[in-house]
C-alpha positions as CSV (number, residue, x, y, z in Angstrom):
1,X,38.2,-7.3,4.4
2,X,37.9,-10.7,5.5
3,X,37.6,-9.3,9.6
4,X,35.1,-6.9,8.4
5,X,32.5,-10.1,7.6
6,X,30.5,-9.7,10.3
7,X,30.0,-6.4,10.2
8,X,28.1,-6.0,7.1
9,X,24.6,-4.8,7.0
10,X,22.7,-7.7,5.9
11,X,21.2,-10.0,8.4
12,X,20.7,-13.3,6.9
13,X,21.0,-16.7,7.4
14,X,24.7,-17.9,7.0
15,X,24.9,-22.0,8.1
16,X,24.5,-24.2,5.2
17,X,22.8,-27.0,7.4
18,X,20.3,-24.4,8.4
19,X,19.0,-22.8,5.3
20,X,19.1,-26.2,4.2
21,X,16.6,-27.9,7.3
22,X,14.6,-24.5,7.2
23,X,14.1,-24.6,3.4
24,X,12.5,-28.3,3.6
25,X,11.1,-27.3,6.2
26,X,8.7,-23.6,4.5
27,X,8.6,-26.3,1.5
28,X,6.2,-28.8,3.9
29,X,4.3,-25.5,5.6
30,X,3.3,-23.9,2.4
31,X,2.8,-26.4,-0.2
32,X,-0.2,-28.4,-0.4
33,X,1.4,-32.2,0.3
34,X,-1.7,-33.5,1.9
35,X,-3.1,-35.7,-1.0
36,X,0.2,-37.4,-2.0
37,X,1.7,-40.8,-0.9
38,X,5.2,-40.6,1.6
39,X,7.4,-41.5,-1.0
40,X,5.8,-39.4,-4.0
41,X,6.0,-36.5,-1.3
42,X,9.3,-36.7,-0.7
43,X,10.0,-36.8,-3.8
44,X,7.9,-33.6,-4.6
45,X,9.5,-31.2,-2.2
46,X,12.8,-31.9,-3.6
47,X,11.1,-31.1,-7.1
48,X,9.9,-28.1,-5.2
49,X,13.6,-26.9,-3.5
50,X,15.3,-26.7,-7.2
51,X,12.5,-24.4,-8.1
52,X,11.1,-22.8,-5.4
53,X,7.9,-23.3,-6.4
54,X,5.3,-24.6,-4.2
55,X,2.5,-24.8,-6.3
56,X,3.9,-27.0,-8.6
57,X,2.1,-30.0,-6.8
58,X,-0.9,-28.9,-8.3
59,X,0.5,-30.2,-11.6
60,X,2.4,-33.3,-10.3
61,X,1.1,-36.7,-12.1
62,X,2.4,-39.7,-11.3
63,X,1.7,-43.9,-11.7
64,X,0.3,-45.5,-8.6
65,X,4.2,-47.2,-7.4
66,X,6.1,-45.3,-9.7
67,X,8.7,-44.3,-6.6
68,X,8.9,-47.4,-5.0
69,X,9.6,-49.5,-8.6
70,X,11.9,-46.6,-9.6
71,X,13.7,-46.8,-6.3
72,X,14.2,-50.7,-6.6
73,X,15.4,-50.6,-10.7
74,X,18.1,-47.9,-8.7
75,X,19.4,-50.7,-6.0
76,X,19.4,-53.4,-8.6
77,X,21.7,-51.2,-10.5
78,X,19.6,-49.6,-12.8
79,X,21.5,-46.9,-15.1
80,X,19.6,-43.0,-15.4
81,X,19.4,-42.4,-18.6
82,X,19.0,-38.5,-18.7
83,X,18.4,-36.0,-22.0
84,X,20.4,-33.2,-21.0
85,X,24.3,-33.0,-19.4
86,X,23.0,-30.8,-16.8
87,X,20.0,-33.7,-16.2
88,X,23.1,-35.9,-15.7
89,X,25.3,-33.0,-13.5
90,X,22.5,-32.9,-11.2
91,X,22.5,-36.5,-10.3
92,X,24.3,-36.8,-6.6
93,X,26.5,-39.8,-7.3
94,X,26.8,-40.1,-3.5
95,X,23.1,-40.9,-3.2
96,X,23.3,-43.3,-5.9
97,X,22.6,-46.8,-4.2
98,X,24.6,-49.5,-6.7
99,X,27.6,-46.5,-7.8
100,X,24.9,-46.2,-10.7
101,X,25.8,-45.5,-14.2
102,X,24.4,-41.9,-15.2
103,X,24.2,-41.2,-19.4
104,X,23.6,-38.6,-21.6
105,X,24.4,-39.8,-24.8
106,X,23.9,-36.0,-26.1
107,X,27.4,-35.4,-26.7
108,X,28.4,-38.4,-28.9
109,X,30.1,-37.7,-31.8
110,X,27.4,-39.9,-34.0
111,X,24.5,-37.3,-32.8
112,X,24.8,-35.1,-35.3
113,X,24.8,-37.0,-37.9
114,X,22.0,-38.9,-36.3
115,X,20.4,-36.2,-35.9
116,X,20.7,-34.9,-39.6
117,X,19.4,-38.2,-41.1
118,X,16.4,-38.5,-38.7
119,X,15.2,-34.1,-39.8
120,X,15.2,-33.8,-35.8
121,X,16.5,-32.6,-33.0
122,X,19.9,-33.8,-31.7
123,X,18.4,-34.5,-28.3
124,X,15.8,-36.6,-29.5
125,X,18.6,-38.4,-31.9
126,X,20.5,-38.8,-29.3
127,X,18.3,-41.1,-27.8
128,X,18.5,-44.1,-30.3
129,X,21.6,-44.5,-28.6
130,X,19.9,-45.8,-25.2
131,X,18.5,-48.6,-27.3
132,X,20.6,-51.4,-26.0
133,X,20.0,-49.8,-22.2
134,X,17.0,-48.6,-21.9
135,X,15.2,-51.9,-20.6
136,X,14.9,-51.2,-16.9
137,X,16.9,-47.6,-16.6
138,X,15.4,-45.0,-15.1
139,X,14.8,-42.2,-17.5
140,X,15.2,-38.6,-16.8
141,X,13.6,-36.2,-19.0
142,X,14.1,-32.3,-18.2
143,X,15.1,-30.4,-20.9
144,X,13.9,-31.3,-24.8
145,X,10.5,-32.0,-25.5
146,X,11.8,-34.0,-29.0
147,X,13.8,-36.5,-26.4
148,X,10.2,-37.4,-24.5
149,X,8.2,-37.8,-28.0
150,X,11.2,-39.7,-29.5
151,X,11.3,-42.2,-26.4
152,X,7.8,-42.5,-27.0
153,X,7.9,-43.4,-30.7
154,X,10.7,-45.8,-29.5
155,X,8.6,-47.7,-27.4
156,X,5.6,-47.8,-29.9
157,X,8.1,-49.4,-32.5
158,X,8.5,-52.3,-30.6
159,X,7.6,-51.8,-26.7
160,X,5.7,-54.9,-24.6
161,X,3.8,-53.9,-22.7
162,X,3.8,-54.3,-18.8
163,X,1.8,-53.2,-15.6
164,X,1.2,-50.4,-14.6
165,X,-1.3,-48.7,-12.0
166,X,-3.6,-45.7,-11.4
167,X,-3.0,-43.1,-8.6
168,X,-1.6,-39.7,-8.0
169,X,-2.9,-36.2,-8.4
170,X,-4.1,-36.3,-11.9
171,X,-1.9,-39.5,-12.3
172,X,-3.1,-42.2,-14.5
173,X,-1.4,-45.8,-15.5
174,X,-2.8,-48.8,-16.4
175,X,-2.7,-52.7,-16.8
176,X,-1.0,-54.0,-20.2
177,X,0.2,-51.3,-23.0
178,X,0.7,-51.0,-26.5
179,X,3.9,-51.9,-28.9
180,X,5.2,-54.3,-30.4
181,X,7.3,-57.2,-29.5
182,X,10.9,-56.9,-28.5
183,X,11.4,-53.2,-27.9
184,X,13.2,-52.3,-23.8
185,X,10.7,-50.7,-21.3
186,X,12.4,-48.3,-18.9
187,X,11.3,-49.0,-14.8
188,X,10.5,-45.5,-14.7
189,X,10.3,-41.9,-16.7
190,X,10.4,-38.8,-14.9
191,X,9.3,-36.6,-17.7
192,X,9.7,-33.1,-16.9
193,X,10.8,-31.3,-19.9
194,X,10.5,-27.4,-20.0
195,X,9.7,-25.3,-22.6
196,X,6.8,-23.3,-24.8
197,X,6.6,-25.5,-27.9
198,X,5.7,-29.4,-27.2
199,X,6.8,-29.1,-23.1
200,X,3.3,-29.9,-22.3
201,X,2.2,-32.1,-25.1
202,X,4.8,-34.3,-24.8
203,X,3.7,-34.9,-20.8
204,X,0.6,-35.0,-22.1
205,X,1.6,-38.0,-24.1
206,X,3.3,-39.6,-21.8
207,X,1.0,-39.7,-19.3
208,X,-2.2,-40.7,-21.4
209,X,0.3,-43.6,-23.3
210,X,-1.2,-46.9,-24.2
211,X,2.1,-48.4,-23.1
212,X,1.3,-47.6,-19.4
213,X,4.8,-46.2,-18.9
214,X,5.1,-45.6,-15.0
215,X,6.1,-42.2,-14.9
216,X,6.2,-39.0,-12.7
217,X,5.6,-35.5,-14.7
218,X,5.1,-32.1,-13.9
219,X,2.0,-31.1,-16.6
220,X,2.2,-27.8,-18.5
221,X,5.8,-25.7,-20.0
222,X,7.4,-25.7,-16.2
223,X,10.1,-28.7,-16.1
224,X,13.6,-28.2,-16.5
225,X,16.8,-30.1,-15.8
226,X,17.3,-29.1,-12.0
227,X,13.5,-30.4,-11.6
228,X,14.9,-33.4,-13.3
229,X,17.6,-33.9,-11.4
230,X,16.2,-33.4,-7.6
231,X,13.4,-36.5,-8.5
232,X,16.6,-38.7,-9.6
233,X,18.4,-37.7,-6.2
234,X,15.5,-37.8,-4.2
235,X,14.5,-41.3,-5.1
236,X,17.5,-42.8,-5.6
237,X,17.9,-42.0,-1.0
238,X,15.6,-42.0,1.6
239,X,17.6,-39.7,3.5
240,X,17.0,-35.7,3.1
């Protein structure tokens, strides 16, 4: 019975606001935040909160700026360009700063097909259909592996290059990059796929790129789309 709530046996934490102040709050005690600039830090205990993982900083790499630029593509109006649908459910529109436009082409009805012609996955296929919006989005990668390699290969086909910048706990960036003429650069990838088979190579290629892609990743098979989603939220607001 409804009445008999407060009699149950459990005691436990019941106000939203609370669990939600006290989780930050264990998030900032017990995970090793020391070495990370404000904004990247932020960012990193919302990573942490969708996982609960606090070591996960240990394999956080990120471009010198990569916040800061990704923040400002947001307020200009910048689209997120994510692989997965529940990438794009995690996105709080409220936080959004210009009513962004949040994609996932995955569903389209020319992905399979796509997908069929190319011999790969539909999630990698599914990016050639970012093409005409991919110059200054910010991408969200958390689920396929395929869809960080194919955005890669996308780039190399035709990508300027732009600048980029060293920093972060095993971050690494760069000025210039590699590609040829005419191909979109994204402001930003946040290239957290999760998986066993190419989850860590593909960060691994993203982060050692010739094309200097600013980029935040979470190195090794941990990722996933609510990892994905809490970077996208937390940069896009200031505000916890």
């Amino acid at each position: 019975m409804i009445e008999d709530i407060e009699d149950t046996v459990f005691d436990y934490e019941k106000d939203g606001a609370a669990i939600y102040r006290a989780s930050f709050a264990t998030i900032r005690a017990e995970a090793d935040l020391g070495g990370l600039p404000a904004d990247v830090s932020q960012v990193a205990v919302r990573m942490i909160h969708a996982c609960g993982m606090v070591d996960l900083v240990k394999d956080l790499a990120y471009t010198a700026g990569v916040v800061s630029r990704a923040r400002a593509a947001l307020r200009s109006g910048a689209p997120v360009l994510c692989d997965a649908r529940m990438v794009a459910s995690g996105v709080t529109r409220k936080r959004l700063p210009a009513d962004n436009e949040v994609i996932c082409t995955l569903a389209d009805p020319a992905v399979p097909e796509l997908a069929r012609r190319m011999g790969t996955t539909r999630s990698a296929a599914a990016l050639e259909l970012w093409r005409d919006r991919l110059d200054g989005a910010v991408v969200a990668v958390g689920n396929a592996p395929t869809a960080l390699f194919r955005l890669l290969e996308i780039i190399e086909e035709g990508g300027a290059g732009g600048a980029g910048g060293a920093g972060g706990a095993g971050g690494a960036g760069g000025a210039g990059g590699a590609g040829g003429a005419g191909a979109p650069r994204p402001a930003a990838v946040i290239g957290v796929p999760v998986g066993f088979i190419g989850a860590a190579e593909s960060k691994e290629a993203l982060a050692g790129h010739p094309a200097a892609l600013d980029h935040l990743v979470v190195h090794g098979r941990r990722g996933g789309s609510a990892i994905a989603a809490a970077a996208i939220n937390a940069i896009a607001s200031e505000e916890e």
